[in-house]
NUZA-477149 format. One record per residue (C-alpha): z, x, y; residue number from 0; chain. Coordinates in steps of 0.02 Angstrom, whole numbers, plus 32768, in hexadecimal, padded with zeros to 4 digits. Layout:
# NUZA-477149
<pt><w>Z</w><u>X</u><v>Y</v><nr>NUM</nr><kette>A</kette></pt>
...
***
This chain:
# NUZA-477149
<pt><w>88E6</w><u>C099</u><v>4FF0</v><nr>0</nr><kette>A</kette></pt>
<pt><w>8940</w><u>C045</u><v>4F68</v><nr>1</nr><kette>A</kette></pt>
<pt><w>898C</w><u>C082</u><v>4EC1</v><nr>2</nr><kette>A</kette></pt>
<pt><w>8931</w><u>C130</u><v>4EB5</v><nr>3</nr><kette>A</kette></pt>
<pt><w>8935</w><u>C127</u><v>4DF2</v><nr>4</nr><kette>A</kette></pt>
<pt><w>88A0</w><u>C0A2</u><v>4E18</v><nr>5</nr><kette>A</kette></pt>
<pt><w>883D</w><u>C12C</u><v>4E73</v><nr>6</nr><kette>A</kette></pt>
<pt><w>8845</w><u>C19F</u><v>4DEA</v><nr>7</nr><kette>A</kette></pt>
<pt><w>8811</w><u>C187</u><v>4D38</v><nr>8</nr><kette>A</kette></pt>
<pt><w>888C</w><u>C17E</u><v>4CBA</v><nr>9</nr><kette>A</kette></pt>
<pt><w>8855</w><u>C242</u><v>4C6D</v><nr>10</nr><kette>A</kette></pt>
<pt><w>886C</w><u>C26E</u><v>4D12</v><nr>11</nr><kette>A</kette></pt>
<pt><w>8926</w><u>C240</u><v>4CF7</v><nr>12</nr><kette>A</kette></pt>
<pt><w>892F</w><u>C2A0</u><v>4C4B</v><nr>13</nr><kette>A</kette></pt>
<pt><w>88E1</w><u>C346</u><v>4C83</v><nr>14</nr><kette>A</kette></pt>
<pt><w>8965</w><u>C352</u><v>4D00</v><nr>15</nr><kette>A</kette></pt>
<pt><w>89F2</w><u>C341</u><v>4C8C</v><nr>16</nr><kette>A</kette></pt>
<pt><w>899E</w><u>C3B6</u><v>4C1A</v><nr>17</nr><kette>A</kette></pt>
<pt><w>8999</w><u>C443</u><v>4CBA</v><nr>18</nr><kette>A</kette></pt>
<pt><w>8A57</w><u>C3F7</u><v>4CCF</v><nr>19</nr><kette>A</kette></pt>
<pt><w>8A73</w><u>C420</u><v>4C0D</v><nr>20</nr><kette>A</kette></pt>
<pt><w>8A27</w><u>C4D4</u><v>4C27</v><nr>21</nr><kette>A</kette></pt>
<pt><w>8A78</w><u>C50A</u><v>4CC3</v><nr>22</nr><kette>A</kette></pt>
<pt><w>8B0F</w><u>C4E2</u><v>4C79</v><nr>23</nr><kette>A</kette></pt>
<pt><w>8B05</w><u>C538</u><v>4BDF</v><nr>24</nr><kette>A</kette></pt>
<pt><w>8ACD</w><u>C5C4</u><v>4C41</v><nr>25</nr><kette>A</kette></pt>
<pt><w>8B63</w><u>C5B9</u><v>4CAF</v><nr>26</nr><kette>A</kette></pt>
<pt><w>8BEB</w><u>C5C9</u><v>4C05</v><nr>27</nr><kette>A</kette></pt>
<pt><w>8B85</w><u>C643</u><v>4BC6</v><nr>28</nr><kette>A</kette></pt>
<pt><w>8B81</w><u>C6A5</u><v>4C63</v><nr>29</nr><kette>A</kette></pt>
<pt><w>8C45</w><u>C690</u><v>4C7D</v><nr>30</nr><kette>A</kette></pt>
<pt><w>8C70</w><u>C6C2</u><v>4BD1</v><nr>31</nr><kette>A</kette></pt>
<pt><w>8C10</w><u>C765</u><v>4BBC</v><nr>32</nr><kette>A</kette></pt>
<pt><w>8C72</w><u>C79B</u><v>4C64</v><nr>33</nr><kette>A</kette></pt>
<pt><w>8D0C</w><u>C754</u><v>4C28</v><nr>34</nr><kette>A</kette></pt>
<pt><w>8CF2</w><u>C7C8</u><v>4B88</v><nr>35</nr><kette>A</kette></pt>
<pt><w>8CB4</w><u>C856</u><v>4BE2</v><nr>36</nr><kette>A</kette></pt>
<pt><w>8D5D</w><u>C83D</u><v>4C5E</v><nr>37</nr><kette>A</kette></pt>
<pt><w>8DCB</w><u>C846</u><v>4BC7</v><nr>38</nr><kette>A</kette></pt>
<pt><w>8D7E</w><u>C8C2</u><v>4B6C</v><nr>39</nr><kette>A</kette></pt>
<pt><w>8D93</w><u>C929</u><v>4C04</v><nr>40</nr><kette>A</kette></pt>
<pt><w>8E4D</w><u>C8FC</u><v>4C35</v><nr>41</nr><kette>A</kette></pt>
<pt><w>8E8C</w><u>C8F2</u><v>4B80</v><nr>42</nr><kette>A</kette></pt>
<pt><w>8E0C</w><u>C95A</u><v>4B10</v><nr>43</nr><kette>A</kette></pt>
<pt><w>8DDC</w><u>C8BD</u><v>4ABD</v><nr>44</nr><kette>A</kette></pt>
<pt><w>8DAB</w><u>C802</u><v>4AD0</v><nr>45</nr><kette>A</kette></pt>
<pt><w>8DF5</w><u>C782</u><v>4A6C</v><nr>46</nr><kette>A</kette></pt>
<pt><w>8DD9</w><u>C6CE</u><v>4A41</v><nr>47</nr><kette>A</kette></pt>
<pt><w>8E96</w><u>C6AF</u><v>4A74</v><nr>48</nr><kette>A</kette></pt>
<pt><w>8EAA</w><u>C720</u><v>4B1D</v><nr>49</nr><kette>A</kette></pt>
<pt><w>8DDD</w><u>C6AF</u><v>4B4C</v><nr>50</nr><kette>A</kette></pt>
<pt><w>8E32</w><u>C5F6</u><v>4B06</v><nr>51</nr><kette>A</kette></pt>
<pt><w>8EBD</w><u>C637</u><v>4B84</v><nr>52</nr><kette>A</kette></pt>
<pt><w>8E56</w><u>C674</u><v>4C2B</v><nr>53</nr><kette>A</kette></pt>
<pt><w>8DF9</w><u>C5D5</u><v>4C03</v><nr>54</nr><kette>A</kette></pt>
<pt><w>8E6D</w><u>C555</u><v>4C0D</v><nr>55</nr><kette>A</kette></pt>
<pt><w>8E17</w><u>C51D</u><v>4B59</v><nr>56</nr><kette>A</kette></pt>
<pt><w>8E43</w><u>C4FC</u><v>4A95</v><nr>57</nr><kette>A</kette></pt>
<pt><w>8E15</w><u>C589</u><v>4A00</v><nr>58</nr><kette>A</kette></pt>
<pt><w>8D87</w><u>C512</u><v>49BF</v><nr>59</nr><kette>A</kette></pt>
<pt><w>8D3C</w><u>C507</u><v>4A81</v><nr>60</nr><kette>A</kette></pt>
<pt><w>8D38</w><u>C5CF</u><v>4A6E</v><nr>61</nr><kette>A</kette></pt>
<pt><w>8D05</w><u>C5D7</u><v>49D5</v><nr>62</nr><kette>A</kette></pt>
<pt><w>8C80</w><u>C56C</u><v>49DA</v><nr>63</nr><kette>A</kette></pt>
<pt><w>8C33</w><u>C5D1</u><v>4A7F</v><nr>64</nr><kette>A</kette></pt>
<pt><w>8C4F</w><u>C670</u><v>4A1D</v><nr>65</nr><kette>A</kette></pt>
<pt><w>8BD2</w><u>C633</u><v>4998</v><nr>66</nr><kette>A</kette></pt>
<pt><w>8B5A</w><u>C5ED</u><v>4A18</v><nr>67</nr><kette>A</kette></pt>
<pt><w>8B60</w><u>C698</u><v>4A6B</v><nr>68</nr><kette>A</kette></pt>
<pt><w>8B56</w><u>C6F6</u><v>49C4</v><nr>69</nr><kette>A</kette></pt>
<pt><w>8AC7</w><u>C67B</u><v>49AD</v><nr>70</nr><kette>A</kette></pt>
<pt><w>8A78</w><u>C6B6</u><v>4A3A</v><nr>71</nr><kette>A</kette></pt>
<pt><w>8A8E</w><u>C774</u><v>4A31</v><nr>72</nr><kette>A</kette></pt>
<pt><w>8B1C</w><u>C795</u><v>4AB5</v><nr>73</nr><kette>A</kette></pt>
<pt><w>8B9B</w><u>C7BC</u><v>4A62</v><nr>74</nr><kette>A</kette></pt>
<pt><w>8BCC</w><u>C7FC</u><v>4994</v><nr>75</nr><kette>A</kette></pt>
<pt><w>8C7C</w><u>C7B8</u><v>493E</v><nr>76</nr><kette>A</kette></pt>
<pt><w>8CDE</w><u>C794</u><v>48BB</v><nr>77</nr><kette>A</kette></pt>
<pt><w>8D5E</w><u>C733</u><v>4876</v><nr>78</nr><kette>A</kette></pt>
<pt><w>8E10</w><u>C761</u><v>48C3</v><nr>79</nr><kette>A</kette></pt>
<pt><w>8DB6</w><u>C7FA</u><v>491A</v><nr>80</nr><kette>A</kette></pt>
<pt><w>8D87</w><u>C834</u><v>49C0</v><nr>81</nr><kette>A</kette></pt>
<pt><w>8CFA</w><u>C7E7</u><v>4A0D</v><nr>82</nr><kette>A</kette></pt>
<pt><w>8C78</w><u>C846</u><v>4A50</v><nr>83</nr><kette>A</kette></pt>
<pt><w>8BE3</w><u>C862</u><v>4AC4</v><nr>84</nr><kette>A</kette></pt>
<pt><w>8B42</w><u>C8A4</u><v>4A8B</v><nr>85</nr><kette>A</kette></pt>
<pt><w>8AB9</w><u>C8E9</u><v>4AF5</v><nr>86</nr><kette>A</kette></pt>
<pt><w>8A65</w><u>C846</u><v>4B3A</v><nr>87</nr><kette>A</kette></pt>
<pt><w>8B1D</w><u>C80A</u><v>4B4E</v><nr>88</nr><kette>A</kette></pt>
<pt><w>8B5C</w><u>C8AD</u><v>4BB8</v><nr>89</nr><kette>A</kette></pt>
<pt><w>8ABC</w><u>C8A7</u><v>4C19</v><nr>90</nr><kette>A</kette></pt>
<pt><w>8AE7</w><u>C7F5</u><v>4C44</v><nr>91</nr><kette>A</kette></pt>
<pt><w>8B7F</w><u>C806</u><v>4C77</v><nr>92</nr><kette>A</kette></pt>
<pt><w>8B4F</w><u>C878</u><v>4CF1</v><nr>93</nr><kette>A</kette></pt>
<pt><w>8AE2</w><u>C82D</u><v>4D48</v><nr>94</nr><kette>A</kette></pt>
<pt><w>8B6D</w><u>C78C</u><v>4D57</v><nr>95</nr><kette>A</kette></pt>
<pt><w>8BD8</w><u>C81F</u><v>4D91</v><nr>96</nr><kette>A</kette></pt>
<pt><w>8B56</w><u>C84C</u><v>4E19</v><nr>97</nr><kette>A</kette></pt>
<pt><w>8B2A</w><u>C7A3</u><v>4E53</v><nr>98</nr><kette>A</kette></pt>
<pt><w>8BE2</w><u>C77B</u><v>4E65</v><nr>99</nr><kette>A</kette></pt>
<pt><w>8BFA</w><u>C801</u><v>4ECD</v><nr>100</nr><kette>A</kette></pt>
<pt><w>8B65</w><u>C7DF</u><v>4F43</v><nr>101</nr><kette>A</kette></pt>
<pt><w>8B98</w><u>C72D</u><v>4F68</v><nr>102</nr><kette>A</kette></pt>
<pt><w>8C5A</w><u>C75A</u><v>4F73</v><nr>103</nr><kette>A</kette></pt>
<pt><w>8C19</w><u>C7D8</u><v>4FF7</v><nr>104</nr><kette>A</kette></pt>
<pt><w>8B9C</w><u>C769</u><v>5049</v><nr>105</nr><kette>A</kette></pt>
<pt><w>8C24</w><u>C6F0</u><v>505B</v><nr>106</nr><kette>A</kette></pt>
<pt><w>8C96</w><u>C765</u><v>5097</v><nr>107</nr><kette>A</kette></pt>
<pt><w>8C16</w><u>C7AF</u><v>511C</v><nr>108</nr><kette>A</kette></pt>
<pt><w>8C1A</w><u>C6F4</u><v>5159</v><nr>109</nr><kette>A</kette></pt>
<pt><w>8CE5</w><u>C6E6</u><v>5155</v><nr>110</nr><kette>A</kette></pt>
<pt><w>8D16</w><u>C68D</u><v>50E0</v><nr>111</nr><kette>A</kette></pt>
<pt><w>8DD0</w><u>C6BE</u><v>50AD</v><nr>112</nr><kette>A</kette></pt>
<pt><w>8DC3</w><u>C723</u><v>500A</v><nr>113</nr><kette>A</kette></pt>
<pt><w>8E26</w><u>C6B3</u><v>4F97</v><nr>114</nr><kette>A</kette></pt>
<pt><w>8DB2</w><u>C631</u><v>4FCE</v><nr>115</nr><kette>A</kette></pt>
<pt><w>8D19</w><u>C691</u><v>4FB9</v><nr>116</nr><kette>A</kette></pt>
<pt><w>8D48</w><u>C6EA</u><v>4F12</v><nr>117</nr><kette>A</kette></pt>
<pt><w>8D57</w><u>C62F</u><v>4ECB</v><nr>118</nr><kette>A</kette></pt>
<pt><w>8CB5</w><u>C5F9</u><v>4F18</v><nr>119</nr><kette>A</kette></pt>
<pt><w>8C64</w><u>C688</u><v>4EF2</v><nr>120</nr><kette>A</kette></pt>
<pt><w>8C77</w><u>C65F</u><v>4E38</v><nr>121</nr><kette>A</kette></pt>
<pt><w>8C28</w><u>C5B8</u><v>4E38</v><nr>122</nr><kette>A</kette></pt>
<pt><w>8BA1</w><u>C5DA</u><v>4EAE</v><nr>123</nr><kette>A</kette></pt>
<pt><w>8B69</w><u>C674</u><v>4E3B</v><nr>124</nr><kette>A</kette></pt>
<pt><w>8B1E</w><u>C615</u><v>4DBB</v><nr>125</nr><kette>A</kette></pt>
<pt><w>8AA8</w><u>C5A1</u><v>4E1C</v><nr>126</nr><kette>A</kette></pt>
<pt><w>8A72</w><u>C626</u><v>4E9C</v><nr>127</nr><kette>A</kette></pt>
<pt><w>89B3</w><u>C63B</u><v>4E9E</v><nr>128</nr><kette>A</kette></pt>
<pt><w>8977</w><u>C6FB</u><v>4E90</v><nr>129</nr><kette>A</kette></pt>
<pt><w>8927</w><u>C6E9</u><v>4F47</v><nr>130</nr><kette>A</kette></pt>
<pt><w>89CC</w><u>C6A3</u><v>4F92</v><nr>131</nr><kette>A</kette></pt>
<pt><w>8A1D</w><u>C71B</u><v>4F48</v><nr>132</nr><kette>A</kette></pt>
<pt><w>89B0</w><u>C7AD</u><v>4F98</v><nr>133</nr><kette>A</kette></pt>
<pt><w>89D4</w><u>C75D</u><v>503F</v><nr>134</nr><kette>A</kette></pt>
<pt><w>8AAA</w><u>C755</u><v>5034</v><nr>135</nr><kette>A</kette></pt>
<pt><w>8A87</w><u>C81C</u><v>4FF3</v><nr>136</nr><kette>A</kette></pt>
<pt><w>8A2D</w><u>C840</u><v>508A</v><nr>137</nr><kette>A</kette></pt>
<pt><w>8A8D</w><u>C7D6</u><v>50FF</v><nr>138</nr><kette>A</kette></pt>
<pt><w>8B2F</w><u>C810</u><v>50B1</v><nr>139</nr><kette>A</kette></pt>
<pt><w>8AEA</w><u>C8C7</u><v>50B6</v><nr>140</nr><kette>A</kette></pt>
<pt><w>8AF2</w><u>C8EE</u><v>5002</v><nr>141</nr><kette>A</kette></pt>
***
């Protein structure tokens, strides 16, 4: 078989990194419209200090997502002010909100011990195909 970067021409090797890129992207963006939506609805408001906090990250790391997001239409703010979520954004947190809770249950439904799957749950969320995620709903009974 040999090296299997030999198989595969070197595009190959950049489209995937691209996807890699992407997903991930997708997966902070995901994360911190339900951080925002979290803190909006346990404190009244998100800020860039309380998300550098639940984060584990710097002000410029925030700050630099916030604009990326603002970029992108998920969320309005300004300077030493609340952040928040506008339609697209509440609308995606939701539906992080509802995938979360169909794998946590599907994982659950298999016995996995809750810590365990609440944790699991939060990583597998973001890479879970539509269709798979039809089939943990239905095997979970959602």
């Amino acid at each position: 078989m040999g090296d299997p970067s030999a198989r595969h021409p070197r595009h190959n090797k950049a489209e995937v990194f691209a996807q890699l890129r992407y997903a991930h992207a997708r997966e902070v963006t995901e994360d911190y419209v339900e951080m925002i939506a979290d803190l909006i609805e346990e404190e009244g408001e998100a800020r860039s200090v309380a998300l550098a906090e639940r984060f584990g990250v710097t002000a410029a790391t925030v700050n630099n997502t916030i604009k990326r997001l603002e970029r992108d239409g998920f969320v309005t703010s300004r300077p030493y002010r609340s952040i928040f979520l506008t339609d697209q954004g509440k609308e995606l947190a939701e539906k992080c909100r509802k995938r979360h809770e169909i794998v946590y249950n599907f994982l659950i439904a298999l016995g996995v011990d809750p810590a365990i799957a609440e944790f699991d749950a939060e990583g597998i969320e973001h890479h879970v195909s539509e269709e798979t995620l039809a089939a943990f709903s239905k095997f979970s009974g959602n």
